[in-house]
mmJSON file of the N, C-alpha and C atoms, coordinates in Angstrom:
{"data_MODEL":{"atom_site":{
"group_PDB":["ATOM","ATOM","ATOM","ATOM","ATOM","ATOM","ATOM","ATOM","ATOM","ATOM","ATOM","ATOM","ATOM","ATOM","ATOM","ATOM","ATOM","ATOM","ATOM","ATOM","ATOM","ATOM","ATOM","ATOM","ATOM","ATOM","ATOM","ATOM","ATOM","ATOM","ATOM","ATOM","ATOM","ATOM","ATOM","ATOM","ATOM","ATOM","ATOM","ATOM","ATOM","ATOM","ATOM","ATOM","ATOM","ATOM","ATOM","ATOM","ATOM","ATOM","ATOM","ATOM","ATOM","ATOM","ATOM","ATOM","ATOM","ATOM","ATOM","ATOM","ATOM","ATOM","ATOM","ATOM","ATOM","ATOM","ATOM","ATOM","ATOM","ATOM","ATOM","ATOM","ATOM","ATOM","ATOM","ATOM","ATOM","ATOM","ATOM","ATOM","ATOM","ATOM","ATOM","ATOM","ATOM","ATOM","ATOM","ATOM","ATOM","ATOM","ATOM","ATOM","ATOM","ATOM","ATOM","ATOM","ATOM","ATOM","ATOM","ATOM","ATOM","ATOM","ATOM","ATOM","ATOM","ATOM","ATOM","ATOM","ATOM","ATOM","ATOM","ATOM","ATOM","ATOM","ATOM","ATOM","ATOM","ATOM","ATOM","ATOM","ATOM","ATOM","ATOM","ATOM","ATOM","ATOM","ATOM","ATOM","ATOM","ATOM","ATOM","ATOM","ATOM","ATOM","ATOM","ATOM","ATOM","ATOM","ATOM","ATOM","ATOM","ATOM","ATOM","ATOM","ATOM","ATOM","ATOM","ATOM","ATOM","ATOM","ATOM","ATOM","ATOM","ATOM","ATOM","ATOM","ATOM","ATOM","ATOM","ATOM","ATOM","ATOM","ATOM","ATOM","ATOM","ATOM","ATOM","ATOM","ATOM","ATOM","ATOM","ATOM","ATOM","ATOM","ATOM","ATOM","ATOM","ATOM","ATOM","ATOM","ATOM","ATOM","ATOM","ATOM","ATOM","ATOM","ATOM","ATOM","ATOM","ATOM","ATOM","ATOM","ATOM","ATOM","ATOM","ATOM","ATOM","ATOM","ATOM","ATOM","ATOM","ATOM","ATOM","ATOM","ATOM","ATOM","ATOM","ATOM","ATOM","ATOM"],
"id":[1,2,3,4,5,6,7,8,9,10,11,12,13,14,15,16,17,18,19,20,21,22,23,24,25,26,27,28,29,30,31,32,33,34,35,36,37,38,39,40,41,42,43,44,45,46,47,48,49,50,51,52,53,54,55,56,57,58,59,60,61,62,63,64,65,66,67,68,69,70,71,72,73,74,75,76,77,78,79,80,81,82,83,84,85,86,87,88,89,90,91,92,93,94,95,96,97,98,99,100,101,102,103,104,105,106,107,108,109,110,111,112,113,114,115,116,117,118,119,120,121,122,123,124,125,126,127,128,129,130,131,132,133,134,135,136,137,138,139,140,141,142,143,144,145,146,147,148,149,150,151,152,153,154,155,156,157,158,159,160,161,162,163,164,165,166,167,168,169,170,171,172,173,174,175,176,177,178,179,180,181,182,183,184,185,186,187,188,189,190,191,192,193,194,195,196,197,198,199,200,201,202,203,204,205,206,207,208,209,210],
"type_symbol":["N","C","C","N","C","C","N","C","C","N","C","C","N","C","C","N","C","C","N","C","C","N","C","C","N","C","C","N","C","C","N","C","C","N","C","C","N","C","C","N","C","C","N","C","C","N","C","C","N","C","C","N","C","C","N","C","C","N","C","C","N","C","C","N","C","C","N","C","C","N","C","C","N","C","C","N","C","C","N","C","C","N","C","C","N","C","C","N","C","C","N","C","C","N","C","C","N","C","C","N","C","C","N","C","C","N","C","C","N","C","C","N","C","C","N","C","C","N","C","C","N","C","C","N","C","C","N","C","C","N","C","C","N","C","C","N","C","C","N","C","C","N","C","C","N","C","C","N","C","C","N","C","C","N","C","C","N","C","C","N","C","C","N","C","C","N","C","C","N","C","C","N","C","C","N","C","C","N","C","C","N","C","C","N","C","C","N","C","C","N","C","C","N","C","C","N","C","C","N","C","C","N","C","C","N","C","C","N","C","C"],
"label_atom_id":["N","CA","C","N","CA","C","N","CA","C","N","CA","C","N","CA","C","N","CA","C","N","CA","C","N","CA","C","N","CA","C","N","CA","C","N","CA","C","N","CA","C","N","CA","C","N","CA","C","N","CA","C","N","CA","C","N","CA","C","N","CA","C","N","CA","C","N","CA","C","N","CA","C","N","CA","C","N","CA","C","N","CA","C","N","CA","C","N","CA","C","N","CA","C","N","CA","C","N","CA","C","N","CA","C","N","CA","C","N","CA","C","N","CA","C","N","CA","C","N","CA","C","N","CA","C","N","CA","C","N","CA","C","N","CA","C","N","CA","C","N","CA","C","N","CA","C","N","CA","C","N","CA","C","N","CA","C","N","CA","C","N","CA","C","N","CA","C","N","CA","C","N","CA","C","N","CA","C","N","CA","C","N","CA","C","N","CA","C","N","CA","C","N","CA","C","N","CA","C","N","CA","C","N","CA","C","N","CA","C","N","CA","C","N","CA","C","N","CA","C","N","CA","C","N","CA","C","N","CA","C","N","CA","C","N","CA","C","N","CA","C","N","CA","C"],
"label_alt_id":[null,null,null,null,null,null,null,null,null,null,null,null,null,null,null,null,null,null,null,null,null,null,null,null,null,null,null,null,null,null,null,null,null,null,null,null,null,null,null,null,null,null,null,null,null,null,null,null,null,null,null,null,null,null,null,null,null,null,null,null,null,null,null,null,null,null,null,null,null,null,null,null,null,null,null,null,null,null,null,null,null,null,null,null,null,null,null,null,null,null,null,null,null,null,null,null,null,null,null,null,null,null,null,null,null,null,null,null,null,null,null,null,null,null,null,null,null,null,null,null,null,null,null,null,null,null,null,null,null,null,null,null,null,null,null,null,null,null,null,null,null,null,null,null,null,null,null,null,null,null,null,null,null,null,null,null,null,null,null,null,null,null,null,null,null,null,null,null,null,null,null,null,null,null,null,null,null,null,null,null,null,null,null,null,null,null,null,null,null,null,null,null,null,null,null,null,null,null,null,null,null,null,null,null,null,null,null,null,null,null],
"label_comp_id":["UNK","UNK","UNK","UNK","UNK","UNK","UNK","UNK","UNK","UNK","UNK","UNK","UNK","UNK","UNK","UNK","UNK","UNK","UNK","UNK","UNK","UNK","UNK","UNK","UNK","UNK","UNK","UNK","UNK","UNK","UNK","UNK","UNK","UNK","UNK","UNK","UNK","UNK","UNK","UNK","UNK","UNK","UNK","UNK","UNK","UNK","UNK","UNK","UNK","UNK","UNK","UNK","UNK","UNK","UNK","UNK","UNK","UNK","UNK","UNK","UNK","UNK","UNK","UNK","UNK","UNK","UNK","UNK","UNK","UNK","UNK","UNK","UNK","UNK","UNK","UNK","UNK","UNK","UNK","UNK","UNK","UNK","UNK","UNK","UNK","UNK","UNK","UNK","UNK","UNK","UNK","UNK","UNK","UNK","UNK","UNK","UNK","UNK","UNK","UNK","UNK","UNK","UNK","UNK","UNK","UNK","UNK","UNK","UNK","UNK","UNK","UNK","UNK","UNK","UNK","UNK","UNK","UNK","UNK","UNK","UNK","UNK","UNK","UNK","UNK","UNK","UNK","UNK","UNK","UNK","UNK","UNK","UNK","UNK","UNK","UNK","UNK","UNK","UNK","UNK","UNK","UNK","UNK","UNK","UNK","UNK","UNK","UNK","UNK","UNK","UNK","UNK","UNK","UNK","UNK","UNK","UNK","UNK","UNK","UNK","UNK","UNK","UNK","UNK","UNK","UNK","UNK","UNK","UNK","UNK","UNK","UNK","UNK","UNK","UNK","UNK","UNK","UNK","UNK","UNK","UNK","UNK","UNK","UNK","UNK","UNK","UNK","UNK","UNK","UNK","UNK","UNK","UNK","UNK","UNK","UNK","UNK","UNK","UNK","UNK","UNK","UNK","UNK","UNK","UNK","UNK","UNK","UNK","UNK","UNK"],
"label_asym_id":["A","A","A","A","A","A","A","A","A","A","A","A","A","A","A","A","A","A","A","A","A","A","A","A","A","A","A","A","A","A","A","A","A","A","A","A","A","A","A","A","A","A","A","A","A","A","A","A","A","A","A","A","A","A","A","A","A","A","A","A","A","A","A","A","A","A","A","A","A","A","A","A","A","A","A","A","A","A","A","A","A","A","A","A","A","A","A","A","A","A","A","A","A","A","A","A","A","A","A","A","A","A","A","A","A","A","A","A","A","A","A","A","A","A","A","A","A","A","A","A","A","A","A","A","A","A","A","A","A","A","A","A","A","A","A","A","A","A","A","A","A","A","A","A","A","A","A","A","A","A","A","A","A","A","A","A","A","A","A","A","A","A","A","A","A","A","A","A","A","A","A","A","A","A","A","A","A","A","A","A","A","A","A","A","A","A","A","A","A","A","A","A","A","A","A","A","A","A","A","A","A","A","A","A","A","A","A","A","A","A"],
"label_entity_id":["1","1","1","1","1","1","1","1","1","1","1","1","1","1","1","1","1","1","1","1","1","1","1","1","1","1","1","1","1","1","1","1","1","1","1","1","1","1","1","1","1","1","1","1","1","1","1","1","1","1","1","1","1","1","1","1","1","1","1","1","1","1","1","1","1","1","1","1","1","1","1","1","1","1","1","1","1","1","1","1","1","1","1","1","1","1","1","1","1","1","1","1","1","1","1","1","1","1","1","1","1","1","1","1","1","1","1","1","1","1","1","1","1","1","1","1","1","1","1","1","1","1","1","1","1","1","1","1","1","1","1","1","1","1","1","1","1","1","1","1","1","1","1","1","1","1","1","1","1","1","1","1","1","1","1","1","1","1","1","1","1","1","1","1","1","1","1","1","1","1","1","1","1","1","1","1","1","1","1","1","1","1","1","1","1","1","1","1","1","1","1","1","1","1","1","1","1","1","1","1","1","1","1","1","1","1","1","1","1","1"],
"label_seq_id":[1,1,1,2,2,2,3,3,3,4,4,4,5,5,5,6,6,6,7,7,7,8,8,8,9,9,9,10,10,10,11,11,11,12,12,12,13,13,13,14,14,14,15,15,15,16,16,16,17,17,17,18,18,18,19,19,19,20,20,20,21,21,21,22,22,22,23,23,23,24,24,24,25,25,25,26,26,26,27,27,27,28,28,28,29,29,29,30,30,30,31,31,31,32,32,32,33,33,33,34,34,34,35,35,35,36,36,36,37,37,37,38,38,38,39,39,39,40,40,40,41,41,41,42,42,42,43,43,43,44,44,44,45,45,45,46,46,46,47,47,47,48,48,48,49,49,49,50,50,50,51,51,51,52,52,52,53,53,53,54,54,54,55,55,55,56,56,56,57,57,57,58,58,58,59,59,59,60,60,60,61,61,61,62,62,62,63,63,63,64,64,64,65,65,65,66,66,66,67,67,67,68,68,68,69,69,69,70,70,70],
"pdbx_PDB_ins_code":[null,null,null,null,null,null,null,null,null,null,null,null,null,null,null,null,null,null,null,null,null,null,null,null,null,null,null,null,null,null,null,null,null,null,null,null,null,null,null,null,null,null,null,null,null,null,null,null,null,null,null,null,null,null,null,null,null,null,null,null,null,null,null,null,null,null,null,null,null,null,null,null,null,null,null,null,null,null,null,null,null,null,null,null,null,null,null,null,null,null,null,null,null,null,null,null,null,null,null,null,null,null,null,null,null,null,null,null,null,null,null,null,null,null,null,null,null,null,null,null,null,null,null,null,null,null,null,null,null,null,null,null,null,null,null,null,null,null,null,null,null,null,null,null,null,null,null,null,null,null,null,null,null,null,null,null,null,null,null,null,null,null,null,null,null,null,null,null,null,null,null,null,null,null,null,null,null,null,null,null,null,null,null,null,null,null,null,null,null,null,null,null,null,null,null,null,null,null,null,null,null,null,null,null,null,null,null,null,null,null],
"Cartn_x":[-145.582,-146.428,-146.26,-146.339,-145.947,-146.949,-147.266,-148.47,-149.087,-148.489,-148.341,-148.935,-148.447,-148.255,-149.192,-149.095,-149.762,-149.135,-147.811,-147.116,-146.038,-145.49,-144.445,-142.827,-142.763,-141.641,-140.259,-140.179,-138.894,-139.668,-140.585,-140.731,-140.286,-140.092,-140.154,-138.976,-138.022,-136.531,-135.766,-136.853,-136.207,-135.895,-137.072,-137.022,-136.372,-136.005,-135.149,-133.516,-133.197,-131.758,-131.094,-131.425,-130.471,-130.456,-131.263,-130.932,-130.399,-130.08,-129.113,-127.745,-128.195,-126.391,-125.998,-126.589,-125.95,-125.878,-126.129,-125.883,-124.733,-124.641,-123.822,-122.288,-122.685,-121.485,-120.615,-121.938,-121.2,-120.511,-121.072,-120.99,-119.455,-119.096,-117.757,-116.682,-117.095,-115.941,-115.756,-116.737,-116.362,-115.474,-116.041,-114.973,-113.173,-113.113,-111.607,-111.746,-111.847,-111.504,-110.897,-111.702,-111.229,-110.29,-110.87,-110.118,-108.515,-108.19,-106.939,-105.771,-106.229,-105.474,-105.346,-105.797,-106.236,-104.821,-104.952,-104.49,-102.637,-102.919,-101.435,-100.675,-101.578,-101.42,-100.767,-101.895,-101.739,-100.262,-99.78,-98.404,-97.391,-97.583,-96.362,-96.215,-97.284,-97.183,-97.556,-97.291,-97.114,-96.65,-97.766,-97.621,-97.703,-97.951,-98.156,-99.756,-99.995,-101.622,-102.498,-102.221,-102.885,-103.379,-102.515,-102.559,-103.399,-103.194,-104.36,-105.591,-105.685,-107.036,-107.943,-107.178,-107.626,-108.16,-107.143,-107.556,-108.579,-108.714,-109.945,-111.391,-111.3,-112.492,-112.613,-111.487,-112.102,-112.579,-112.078,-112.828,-114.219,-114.459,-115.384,-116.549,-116.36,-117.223,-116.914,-116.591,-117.12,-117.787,-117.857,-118.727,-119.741,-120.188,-121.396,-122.519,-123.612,-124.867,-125.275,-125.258,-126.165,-126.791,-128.072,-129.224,-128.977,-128.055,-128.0,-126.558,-125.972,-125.536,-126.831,-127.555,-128.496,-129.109],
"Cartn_y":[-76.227,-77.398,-78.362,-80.07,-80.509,-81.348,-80.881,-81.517,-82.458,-83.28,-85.216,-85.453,-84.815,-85.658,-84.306,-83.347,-81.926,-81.683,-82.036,-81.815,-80.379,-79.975,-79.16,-80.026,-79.193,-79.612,-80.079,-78.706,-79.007,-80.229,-80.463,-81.922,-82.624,-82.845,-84.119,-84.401,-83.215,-83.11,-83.542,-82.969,-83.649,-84.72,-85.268,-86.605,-87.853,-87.076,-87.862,-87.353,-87.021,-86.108,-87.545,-87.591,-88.537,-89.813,-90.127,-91.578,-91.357,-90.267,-89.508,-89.568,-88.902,-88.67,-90.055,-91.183,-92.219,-93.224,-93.499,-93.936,-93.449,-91.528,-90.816,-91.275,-91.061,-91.534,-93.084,-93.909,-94.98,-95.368,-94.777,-94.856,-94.483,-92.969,-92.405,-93.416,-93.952,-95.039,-96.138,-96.669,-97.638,-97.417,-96.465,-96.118,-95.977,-95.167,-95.079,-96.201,-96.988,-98.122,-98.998,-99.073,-99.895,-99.232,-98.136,-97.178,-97.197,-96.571,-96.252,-97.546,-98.555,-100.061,-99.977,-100.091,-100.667,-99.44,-98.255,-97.234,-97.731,-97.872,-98.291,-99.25,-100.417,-101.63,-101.472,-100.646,-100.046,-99.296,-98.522,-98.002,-98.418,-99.699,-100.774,-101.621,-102.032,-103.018,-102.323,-101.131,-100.707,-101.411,-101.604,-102.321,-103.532,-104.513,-105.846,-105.8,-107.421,-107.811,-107.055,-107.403,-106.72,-105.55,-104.513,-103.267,-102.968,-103.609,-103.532,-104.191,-104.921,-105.719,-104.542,-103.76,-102.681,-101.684,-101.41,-100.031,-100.272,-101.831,-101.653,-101.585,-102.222,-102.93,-101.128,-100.368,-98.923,-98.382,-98.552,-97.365,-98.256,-99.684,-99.938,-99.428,-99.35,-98.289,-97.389,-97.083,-94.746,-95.356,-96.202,-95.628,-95.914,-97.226,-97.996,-96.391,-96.657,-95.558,-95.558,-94.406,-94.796,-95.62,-95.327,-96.036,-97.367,-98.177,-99.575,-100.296,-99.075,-99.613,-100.148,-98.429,-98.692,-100.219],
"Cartn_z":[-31.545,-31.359,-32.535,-32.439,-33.101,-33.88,-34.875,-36.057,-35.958,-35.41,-35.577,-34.283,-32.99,-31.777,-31.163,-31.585,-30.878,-29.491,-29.379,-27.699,-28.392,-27.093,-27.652,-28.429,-29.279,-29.684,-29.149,-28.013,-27.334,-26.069,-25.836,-25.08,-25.792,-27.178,-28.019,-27.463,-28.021,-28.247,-26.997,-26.229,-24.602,-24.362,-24.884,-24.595,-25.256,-26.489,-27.49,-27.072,-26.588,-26.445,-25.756,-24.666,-23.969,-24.938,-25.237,-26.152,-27.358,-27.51,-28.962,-28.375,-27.15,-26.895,-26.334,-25.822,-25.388,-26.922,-27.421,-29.064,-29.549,-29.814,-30.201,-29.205,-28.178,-27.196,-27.284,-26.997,-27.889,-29.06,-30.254,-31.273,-31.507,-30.286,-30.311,-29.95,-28.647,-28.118,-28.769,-29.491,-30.025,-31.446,-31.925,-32.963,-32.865,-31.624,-31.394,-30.738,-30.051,-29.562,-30.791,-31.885,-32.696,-33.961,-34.235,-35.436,-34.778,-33.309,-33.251,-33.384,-32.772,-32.953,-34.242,-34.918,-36.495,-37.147,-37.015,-37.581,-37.296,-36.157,-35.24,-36.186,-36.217,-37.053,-38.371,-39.128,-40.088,-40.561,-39.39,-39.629,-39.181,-38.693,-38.406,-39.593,-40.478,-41.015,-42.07,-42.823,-43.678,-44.941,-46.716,-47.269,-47.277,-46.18,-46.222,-46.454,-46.409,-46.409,-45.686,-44.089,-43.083,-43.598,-43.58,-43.802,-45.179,-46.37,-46.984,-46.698,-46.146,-45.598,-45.158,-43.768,-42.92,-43.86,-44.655,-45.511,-46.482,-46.857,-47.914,-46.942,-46.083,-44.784,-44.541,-44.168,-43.488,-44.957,-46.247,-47.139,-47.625,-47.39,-47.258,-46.42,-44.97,-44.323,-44.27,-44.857,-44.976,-46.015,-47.157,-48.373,-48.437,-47.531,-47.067,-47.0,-47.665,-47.031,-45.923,-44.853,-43.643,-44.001,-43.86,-44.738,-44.557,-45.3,-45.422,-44.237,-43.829,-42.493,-41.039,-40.828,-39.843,-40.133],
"occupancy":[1.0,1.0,1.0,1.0,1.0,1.0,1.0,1.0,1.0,1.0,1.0,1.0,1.0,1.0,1.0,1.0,1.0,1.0,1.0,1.0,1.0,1.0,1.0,1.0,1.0,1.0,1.0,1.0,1.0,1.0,1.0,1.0,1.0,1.0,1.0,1.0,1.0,1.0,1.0,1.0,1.0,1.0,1.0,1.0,1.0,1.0,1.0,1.0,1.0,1.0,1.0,1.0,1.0,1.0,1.0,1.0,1.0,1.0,1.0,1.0,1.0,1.0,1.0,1.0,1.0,1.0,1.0,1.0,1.0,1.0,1.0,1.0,1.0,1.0,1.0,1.0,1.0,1.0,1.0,1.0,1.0,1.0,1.0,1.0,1.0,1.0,1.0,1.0,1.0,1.0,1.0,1.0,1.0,1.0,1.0,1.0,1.0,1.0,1.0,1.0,1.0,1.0,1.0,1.0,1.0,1.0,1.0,1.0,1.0,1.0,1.0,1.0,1.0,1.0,1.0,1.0,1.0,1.0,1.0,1.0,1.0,1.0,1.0,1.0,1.0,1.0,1.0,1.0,1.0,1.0,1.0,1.0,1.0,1.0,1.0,1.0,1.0,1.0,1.0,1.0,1.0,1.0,1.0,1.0,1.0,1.0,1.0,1.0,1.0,1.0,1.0,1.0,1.0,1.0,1.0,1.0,1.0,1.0,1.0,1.0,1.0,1.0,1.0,1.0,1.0,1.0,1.0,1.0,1.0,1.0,1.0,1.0,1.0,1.0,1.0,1.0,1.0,1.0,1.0,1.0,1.0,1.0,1.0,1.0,1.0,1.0,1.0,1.0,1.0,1.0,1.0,1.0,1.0,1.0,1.0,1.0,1.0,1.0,1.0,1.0,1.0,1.0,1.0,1.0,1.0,1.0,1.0,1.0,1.0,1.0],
"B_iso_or_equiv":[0.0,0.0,0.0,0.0,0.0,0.0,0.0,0.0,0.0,0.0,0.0,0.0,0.0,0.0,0.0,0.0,0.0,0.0,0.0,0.0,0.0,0.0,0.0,0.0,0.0,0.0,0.0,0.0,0.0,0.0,0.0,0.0,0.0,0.0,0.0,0.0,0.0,0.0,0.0,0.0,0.0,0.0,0.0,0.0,0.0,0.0,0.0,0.0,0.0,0.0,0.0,0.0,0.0,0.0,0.0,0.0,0.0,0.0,0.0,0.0,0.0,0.0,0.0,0.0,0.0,0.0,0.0,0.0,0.0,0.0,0.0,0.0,0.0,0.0,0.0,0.0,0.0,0.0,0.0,0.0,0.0,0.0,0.0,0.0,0.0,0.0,0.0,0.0,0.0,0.0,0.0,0.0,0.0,0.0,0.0,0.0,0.0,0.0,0.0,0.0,0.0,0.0,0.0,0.0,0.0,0.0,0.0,0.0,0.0,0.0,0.0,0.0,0.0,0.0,0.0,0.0,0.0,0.0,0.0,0.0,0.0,0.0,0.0,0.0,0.0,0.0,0.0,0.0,0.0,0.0,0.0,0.0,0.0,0.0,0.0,0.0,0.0,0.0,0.0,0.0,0.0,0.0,0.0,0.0,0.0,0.0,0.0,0.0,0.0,0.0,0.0,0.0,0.0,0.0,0.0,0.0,0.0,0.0,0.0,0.0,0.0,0.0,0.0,0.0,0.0,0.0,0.0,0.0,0.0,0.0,0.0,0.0,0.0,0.0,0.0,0.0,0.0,0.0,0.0,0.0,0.0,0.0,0.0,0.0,0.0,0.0,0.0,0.0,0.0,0.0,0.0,0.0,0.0,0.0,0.0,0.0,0.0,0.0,0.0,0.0,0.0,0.0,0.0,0.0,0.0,0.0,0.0,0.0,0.0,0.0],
"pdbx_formal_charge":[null,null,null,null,null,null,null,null,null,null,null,null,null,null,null,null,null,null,null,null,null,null,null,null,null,null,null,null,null,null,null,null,null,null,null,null,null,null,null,null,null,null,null,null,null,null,null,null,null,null,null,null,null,null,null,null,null,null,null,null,null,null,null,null,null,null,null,null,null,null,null,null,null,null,null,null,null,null,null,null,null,null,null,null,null,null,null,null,null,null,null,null,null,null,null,null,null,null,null,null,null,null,null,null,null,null,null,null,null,null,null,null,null,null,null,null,null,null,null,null,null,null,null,null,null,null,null,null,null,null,null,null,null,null,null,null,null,null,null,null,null,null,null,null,null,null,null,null,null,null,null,null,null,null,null,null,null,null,null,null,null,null,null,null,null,null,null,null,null,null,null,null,null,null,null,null,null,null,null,null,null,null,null,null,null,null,null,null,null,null,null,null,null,null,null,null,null,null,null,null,null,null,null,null,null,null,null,null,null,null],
"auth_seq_id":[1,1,1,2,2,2,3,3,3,4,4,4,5,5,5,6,6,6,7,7,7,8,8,8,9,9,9,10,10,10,11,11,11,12,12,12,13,13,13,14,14,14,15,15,15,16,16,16,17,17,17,18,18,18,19,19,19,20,20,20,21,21,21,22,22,22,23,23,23,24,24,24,25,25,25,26,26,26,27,27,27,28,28,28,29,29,29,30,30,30,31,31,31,32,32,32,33,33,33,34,34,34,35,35,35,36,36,36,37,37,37,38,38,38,39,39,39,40,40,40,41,41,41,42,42,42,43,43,43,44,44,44,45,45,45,46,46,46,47,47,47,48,48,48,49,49,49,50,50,50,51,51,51,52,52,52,53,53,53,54,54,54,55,55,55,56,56,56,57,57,57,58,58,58,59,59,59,60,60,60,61,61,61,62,62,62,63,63,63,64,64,64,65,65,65,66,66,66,67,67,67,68,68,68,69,69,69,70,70,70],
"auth_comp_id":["UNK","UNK","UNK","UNK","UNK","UNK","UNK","UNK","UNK","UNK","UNK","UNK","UNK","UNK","UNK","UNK","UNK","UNK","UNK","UNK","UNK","UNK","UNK","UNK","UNK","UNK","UNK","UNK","UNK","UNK","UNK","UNK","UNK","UNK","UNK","UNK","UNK","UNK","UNK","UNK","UNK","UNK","UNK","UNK","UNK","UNK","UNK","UNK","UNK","UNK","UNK","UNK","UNK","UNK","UNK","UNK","UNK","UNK","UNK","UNK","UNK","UNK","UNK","UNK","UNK","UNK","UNK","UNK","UNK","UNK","UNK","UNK","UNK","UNK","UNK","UNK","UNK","UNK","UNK","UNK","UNK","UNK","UNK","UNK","UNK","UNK","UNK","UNK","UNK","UNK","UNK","UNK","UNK","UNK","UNK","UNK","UNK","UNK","UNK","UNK","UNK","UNK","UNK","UNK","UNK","UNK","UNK","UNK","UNK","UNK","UNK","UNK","UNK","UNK","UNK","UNK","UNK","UNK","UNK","UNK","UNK","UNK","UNK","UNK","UNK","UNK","UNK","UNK","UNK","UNK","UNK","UNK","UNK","UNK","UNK","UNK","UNK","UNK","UNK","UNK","UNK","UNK","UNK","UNK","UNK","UNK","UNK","UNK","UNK","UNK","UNK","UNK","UNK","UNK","UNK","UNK","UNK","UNK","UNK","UNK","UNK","UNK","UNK","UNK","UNK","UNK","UNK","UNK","UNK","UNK","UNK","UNK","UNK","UNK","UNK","UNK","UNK","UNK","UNK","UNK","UNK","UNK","UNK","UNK","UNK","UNK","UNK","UNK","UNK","UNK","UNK","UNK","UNK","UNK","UNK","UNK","UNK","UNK","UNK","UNK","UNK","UNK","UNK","UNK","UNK","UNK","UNK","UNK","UNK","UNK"],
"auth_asym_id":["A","A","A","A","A","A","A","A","A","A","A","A","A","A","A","A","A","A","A","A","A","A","A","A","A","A","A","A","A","A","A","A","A","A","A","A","A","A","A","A","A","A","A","A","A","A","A","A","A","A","A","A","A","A","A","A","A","A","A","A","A","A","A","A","A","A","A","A","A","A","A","A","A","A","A","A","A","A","A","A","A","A","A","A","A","A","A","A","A","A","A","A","A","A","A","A","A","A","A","A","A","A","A","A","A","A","A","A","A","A","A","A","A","A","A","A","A","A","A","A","A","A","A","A","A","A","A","A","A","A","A","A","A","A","A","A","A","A","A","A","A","A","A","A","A","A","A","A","A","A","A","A","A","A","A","A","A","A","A","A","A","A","A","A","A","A","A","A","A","A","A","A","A","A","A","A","A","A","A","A","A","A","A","A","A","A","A","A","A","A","A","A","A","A","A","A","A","A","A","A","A","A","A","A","A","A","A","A","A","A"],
"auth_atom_id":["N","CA","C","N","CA","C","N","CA","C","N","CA","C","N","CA","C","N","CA","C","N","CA","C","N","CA","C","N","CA","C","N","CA","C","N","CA","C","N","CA","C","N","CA","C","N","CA","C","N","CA","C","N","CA","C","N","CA","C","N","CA","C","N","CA","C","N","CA","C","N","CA","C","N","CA","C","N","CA","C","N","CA","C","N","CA","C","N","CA","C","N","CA","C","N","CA","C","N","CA","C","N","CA","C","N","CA","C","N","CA","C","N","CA","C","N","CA","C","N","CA","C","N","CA","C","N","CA","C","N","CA","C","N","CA","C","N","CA","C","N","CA","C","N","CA","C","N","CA","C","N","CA","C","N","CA","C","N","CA","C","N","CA","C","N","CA","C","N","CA","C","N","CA","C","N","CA","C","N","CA","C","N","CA","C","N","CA","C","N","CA","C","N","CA","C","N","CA","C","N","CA","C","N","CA","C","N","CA","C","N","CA","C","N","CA","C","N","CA","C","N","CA","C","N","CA","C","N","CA","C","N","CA","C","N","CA","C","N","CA","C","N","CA","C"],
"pdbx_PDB_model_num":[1,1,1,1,1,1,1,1,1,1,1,1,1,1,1,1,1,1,1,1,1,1,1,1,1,1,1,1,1,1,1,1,1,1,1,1,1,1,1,1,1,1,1,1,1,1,1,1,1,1,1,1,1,1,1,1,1,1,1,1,1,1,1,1,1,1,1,1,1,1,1,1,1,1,1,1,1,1,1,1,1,1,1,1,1,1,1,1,1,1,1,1,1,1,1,1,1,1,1,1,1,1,1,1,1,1,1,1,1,1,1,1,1,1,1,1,1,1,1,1,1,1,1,1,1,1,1,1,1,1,1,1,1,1,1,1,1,1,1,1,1,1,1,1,1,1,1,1,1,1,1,1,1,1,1,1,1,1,1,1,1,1,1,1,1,1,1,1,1,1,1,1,1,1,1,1,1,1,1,1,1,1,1,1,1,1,1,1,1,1,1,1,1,1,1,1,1,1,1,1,1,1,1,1,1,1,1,1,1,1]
}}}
């Protein structure tokens, strides 16, 4: 039972699941949608601008905090 709300827990969870996994799901496609082009890019044009542009912009987001992405 849940402290806050006094329902069962796994109701909560229920009810939060699908809007986890459709976020999570999105979150997936859009990533390879754009990561795999980019990567492609990336190993054609090896050493030019582009290719560093990409690589600083991607180690830019991984280092970003959740937190201040959300």
């Amino acid at each position: 039972m849940s402290i806050v709300r006094g329902t069962s827990v796994a109701e909560d969870l229920a009810r939060a699941l699908p809007v986890t996994l459709y976020y999570g799901l999105t979150a997936f496609i859009f990533a390879h949608l754009i990561g795999i082009p980019m990567g492609i890019v990336c190993a054609i044009r090896r050493g030019k601008w582009l290719d560093s542009t990409i690589t600083a912009l991607a180690n830019v987001g991984m280092t970003v905090p959740v937190f201040w992405l959300g």
